[in-house]
OpenMM code with the backbone's topology and positions (N, CA, C; nanometers):
from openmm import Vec3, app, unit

residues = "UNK UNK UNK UNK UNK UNK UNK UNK UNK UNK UNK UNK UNK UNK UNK UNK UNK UNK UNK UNK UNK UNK UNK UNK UNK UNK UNK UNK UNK UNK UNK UNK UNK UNK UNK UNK UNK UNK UNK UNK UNK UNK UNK UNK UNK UNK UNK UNK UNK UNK UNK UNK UNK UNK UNK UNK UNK UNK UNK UNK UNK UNK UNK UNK UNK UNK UNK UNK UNK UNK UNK UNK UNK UNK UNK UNK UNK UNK UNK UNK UNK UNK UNK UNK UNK UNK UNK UNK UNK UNK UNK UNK UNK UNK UNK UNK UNK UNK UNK UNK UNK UNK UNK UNK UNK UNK UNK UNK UNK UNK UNK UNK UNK UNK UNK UNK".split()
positions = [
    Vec3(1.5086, 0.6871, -2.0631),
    Vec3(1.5923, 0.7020, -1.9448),
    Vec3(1.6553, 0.5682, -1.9088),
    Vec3(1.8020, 0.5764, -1.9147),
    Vec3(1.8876, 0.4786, -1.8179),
    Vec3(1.8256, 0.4584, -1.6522),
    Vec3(1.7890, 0.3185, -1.6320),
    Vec3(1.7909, 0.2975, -1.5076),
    Vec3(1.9237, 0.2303, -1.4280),
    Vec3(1.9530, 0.1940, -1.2786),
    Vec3(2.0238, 0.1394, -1.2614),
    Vec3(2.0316, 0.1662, -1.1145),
    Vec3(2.1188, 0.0927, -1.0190),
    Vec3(2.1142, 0.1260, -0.8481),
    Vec3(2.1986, 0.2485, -0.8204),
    Vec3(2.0866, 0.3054, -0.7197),
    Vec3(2.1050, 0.4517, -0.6285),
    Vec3(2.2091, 0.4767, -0.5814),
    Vec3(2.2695, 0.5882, -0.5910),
    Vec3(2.3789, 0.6218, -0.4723),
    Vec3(2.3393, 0.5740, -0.3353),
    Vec3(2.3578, 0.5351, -0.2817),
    Vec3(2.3777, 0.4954, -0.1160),
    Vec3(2.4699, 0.5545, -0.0451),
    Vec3(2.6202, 0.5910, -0.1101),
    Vec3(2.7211, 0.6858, -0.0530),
    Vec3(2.7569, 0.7483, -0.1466),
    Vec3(2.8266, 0.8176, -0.0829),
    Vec3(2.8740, 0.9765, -0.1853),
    Vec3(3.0081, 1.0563, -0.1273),
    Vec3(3.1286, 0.9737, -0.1705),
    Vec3(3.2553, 0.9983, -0.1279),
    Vec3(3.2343, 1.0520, 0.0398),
    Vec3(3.1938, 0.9592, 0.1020),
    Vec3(3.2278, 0.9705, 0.2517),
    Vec3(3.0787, 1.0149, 0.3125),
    Vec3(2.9701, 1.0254, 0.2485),
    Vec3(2.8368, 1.0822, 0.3265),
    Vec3(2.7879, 0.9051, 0.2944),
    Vec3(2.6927, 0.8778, 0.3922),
    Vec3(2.6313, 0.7153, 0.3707),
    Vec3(2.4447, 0.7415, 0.3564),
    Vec3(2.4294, 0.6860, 0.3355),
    Vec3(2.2895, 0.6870, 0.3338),
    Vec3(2.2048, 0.6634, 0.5079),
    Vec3(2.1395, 0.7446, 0.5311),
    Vec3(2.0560, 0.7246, 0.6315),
    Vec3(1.9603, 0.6327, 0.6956),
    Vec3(1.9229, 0.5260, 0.7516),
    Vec3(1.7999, 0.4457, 0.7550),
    Vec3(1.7301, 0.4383, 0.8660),
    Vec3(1.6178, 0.4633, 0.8510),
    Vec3(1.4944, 0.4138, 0.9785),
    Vec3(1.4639, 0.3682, 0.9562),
    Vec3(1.4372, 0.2708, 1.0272),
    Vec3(1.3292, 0.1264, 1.0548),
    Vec3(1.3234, 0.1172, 1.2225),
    Vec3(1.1502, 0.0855, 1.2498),
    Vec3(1.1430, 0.0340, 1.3575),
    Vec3(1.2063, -0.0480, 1.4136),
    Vec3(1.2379, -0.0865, 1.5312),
    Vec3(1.3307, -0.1780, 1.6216),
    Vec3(1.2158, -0.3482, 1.6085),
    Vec3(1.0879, -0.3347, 1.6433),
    Vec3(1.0044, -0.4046, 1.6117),
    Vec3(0.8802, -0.4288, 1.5453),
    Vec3(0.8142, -0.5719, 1.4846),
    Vec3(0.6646, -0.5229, 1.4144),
    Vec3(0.6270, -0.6809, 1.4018),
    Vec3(0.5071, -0.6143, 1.4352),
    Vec3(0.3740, -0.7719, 1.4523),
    Vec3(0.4158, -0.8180, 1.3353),
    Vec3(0.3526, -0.9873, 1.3495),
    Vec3(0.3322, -1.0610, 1.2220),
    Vec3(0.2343, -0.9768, 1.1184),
    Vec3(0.1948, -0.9611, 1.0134),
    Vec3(0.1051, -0.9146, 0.9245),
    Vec3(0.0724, -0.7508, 0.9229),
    Vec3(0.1710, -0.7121, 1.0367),
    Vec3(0.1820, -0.5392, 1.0218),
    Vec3(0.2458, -0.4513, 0.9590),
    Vec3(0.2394, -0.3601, 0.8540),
    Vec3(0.3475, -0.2923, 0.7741),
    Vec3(0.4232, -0.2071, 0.8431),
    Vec3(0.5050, -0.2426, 0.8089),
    Vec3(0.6558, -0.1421, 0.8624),
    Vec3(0.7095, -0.0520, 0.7639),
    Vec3(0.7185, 0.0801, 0.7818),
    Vec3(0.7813, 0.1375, 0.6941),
    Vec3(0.9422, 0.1756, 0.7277),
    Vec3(1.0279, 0.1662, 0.6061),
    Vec3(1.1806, 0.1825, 0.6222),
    Vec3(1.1681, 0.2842, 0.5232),
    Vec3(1.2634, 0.3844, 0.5871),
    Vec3(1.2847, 0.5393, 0.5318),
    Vec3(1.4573, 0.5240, 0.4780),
    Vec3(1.5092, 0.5492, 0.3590),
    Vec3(1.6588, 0.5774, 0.3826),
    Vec3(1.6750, 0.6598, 0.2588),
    Vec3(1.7891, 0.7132, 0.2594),
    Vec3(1.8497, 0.8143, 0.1624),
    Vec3(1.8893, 0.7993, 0.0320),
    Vec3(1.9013, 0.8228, -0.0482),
    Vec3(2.0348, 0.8145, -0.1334),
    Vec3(2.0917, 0.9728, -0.2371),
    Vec3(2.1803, 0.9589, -0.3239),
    Vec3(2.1985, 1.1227, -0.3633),
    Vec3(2.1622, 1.0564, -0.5571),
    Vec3(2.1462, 1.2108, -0.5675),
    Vec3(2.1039, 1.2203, -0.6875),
    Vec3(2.1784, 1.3461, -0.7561),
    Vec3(2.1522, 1.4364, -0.8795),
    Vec3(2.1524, 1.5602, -0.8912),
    Vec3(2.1480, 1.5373, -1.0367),
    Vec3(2.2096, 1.6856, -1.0885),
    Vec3(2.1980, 1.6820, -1.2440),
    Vec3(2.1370, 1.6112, -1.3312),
    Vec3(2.2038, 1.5501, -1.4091),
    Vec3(2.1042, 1.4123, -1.4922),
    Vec3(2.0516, 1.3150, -1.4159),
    Vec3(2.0726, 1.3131, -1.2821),
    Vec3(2.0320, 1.1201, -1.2144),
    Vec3(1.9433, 1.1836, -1.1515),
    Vec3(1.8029, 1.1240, -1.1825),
    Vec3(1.6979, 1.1121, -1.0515),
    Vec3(1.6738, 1.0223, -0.9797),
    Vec3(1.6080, 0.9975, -0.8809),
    Vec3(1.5561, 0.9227, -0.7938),
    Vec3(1.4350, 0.7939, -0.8892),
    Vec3(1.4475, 0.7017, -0.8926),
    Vec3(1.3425, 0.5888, -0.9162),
    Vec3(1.2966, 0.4631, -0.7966),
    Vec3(1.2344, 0.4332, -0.8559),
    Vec3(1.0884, 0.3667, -0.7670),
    Vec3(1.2087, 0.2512, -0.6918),
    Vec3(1.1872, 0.1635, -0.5857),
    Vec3(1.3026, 0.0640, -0.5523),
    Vec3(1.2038, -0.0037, -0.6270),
    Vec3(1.2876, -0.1502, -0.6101),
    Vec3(1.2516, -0.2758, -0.5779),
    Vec3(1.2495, -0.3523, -0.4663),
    Vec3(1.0997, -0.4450, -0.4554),
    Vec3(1.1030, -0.4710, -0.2848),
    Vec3(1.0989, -0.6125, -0.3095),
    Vec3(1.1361, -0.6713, -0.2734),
    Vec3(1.1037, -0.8313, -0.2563),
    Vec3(1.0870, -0.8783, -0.1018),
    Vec3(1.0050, -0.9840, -0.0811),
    Vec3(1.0200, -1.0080, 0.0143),
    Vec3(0.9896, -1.1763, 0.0722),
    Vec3(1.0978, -1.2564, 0.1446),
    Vec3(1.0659, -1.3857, 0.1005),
    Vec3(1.1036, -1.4358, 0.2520),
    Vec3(1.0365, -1.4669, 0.3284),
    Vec3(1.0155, -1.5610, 0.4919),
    Vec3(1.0845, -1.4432, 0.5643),
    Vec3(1.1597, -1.4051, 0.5908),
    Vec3(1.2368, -1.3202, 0.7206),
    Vec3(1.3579, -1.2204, 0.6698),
    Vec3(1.3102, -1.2346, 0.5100),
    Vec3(1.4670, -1.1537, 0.4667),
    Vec3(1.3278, -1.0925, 0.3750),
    Vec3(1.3596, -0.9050, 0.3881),
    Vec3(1.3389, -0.8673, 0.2825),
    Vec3(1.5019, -0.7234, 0.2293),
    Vec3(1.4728, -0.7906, 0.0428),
    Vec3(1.5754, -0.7074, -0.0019),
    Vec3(1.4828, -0.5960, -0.1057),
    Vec3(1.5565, -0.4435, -0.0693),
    Vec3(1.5515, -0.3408, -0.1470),
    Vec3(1.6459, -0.2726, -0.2655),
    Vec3(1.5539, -0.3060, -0.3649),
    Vec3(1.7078, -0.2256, -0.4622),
    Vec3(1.6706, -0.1361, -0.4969),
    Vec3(1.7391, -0.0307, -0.4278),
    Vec3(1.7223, 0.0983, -0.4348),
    Vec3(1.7576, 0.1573, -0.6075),
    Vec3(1.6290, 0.2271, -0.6919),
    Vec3(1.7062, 0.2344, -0.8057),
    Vec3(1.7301, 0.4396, -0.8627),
    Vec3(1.7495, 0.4150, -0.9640),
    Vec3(1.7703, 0.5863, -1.0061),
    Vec3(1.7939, 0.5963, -1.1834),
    Vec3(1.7177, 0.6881, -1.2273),
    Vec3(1.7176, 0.7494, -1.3574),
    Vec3(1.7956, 0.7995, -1.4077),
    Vec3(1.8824, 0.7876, -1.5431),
    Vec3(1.9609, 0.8930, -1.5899),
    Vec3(1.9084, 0.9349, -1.7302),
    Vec3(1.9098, 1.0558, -1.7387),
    Vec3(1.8345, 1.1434, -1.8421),
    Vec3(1.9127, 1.0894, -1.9951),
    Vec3(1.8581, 1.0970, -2.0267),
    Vec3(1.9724, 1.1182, -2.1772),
    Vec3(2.0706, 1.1606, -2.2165),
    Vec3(2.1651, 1.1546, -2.2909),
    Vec3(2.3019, 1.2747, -2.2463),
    Vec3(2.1851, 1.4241, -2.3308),
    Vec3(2.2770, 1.4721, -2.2599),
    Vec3(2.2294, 1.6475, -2.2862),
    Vec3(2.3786, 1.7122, -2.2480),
    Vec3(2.3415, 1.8142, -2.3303),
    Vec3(2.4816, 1.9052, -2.3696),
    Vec3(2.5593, 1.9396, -2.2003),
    Vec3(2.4388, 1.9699, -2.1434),
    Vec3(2.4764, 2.0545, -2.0290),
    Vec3(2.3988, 1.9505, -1.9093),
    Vec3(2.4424, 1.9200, -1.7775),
    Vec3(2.3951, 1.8452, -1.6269),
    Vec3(2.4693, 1.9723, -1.5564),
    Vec3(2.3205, 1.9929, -1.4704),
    Vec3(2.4054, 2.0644, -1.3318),
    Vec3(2.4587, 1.9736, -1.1943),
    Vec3(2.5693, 2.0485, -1.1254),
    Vec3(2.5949, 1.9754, -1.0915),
    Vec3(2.5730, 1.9827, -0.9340),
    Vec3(2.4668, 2.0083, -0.9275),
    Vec3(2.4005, 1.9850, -0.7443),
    Vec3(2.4001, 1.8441, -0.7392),
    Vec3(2.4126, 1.8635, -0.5734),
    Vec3(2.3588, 1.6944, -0.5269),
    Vec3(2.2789, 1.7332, -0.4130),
    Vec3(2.2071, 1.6055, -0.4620),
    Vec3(2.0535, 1.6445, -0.4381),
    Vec3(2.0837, 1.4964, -0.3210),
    Vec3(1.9780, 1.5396, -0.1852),
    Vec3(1.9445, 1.4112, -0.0883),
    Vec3(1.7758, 1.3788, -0.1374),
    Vec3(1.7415, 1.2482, -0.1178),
    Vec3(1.6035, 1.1951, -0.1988),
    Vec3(1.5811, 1.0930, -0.0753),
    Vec3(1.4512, 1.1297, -0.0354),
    Vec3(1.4209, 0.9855, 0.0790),
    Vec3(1.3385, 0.9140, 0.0260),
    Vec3(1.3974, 0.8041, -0.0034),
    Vec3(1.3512, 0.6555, -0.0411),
    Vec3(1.2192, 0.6628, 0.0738),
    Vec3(1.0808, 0.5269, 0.0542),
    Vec3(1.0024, 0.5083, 0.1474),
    Vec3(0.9479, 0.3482, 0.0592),
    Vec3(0.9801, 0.2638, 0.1865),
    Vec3(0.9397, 0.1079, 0.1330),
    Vec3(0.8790, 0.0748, 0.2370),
    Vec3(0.7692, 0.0108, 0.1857),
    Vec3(0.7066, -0.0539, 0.2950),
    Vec3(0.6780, -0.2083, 0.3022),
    Vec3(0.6989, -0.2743, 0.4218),
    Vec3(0.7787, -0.4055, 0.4466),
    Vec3(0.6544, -0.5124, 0.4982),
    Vec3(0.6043, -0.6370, 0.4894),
    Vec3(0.5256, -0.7093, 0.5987),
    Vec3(0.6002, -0.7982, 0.6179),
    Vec3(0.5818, -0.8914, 0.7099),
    Vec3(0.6549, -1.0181, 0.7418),
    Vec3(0.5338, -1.1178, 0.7387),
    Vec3(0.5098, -1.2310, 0.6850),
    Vec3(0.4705, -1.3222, 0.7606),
    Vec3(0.4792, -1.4173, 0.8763),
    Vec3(0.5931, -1.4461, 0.9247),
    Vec3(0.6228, -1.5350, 1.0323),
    Vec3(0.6788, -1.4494, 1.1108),
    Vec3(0.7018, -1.4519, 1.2512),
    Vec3(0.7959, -1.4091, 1.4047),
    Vec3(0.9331, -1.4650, 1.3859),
    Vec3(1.0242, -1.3871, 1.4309),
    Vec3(1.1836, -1.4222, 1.4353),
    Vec3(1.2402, -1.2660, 1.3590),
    Vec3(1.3679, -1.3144, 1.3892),
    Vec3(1.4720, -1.2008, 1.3225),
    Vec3(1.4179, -1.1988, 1.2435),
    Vec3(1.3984, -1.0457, 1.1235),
    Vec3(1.3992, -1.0681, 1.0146),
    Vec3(1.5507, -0.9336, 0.9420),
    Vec3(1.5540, -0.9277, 0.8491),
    Vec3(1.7354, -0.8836, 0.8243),
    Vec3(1.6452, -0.8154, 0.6460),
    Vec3(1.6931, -0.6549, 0.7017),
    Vec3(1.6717, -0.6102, 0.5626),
    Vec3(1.7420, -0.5514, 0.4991),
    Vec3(1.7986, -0.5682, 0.4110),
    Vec3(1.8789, -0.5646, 0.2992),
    Vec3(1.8852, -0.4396, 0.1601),
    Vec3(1.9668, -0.3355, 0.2095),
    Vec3(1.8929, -0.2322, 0.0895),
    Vec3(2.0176, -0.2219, 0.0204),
    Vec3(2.0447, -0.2153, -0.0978),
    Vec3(2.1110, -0.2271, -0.1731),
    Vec3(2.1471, -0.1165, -0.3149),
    Vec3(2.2504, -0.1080, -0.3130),
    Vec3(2.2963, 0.0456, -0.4413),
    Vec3(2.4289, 0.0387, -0.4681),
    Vec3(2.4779, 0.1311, -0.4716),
    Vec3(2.6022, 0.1635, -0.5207),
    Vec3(2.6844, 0.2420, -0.4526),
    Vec3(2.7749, 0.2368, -0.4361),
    Vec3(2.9028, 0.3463, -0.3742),
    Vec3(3.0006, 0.4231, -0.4515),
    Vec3(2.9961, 0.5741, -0.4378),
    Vec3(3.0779, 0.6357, -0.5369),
    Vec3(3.1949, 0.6910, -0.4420),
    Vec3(3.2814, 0.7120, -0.4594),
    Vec3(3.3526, 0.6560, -0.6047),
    Vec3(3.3766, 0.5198, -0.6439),
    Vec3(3.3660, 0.5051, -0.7587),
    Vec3(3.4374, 0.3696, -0.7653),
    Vec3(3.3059, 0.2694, -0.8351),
    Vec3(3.1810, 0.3532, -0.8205),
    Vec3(3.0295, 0.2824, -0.8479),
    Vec3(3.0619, 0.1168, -0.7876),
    Vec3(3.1121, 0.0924, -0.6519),
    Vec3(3.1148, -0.0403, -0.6138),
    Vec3(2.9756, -0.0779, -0.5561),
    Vec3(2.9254, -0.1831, -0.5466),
    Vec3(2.8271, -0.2825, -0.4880),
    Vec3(2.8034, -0.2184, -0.3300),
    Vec3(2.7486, -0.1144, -0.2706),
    Vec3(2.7002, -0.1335, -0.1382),
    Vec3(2.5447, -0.1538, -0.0660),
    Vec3(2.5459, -0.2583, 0.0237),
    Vec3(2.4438, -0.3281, 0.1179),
    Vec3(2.4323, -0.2677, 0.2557),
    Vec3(2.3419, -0.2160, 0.2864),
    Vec3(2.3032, -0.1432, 0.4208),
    Vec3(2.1736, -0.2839, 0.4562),
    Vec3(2.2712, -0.3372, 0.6081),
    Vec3(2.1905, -0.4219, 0.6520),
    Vec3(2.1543, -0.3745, 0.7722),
    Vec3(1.9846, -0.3821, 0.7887),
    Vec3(1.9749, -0.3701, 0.9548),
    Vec3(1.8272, -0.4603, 0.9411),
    Vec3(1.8259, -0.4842, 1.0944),
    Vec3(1.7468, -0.5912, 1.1569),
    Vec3(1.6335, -0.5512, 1.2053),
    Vec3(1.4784, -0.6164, 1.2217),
    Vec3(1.4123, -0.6017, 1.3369),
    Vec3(1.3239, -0.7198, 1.3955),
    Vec3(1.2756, -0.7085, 1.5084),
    Vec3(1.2152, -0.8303, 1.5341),
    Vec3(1.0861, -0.8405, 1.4981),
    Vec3(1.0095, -0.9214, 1.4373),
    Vec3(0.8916, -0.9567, 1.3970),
    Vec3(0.8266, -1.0486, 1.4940),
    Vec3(0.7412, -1.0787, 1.5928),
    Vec3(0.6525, -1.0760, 1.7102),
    Vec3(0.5438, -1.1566, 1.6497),
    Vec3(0.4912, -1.2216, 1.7165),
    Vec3(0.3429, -1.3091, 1.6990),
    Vec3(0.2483, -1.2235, 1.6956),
] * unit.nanometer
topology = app.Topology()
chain = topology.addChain("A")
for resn in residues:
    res = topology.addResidue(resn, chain)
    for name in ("N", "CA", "C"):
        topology.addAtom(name, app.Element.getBySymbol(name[0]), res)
């Protein structure tokens, strides 16, 4: 299987995200968001990194082998990453995929505060 980054949009639908507004130092936060899939492309595991007050997600996805025949549903898939911070301050998270048409580069940024 071809890997590579998730739909995030899908000619005019965007991807969804929750994340708490706030979270203690050393407490996990979980961030929920979307992306589309169907026929040959599945859903794969992200990637999480996470480094002082920025963490980035790369959202990724499977493509089957060619095969004669892909149906062509589109499928919604909820991503689930889970986040810690070490230090208090803004921290800015970063999820990252692709935009169709066009398979361009898109970044869904949102924020929360991390607390002593």
């Amino acid at each position: 299987m071809d890997r590579g980054p998730a739909l995030l949009a899908f000619y005019g639908d965007t991807s969804v995200v929750q994340l708490a507004a706030k979270v203690r130092v050393g407490e996990v936060t979980t961030v929920r968001f979307s992306s589309f899939s169907g026929g040959c492309i599945r859903q794969a595991e992200s990637v999480i990194t996470v480094s002082g007050l920025t963490a980035d997600i790369r959202s990724q996805r499977s493509e089957l082998p060619s095969r004669p025949v892909c149906t062509t549903e589109l499928r919604l898939d909820e991503n689930v990453a889970e986040l810690q911070f070490a230090e208090p301050g803004r921290a800015g998270v970063r999820i990252s995929g692709l935009a169709r048409p066009g398979d361009r580069l898109m970044v869904l940024q949102r924020d929360l505060l991390v607390t002593p």
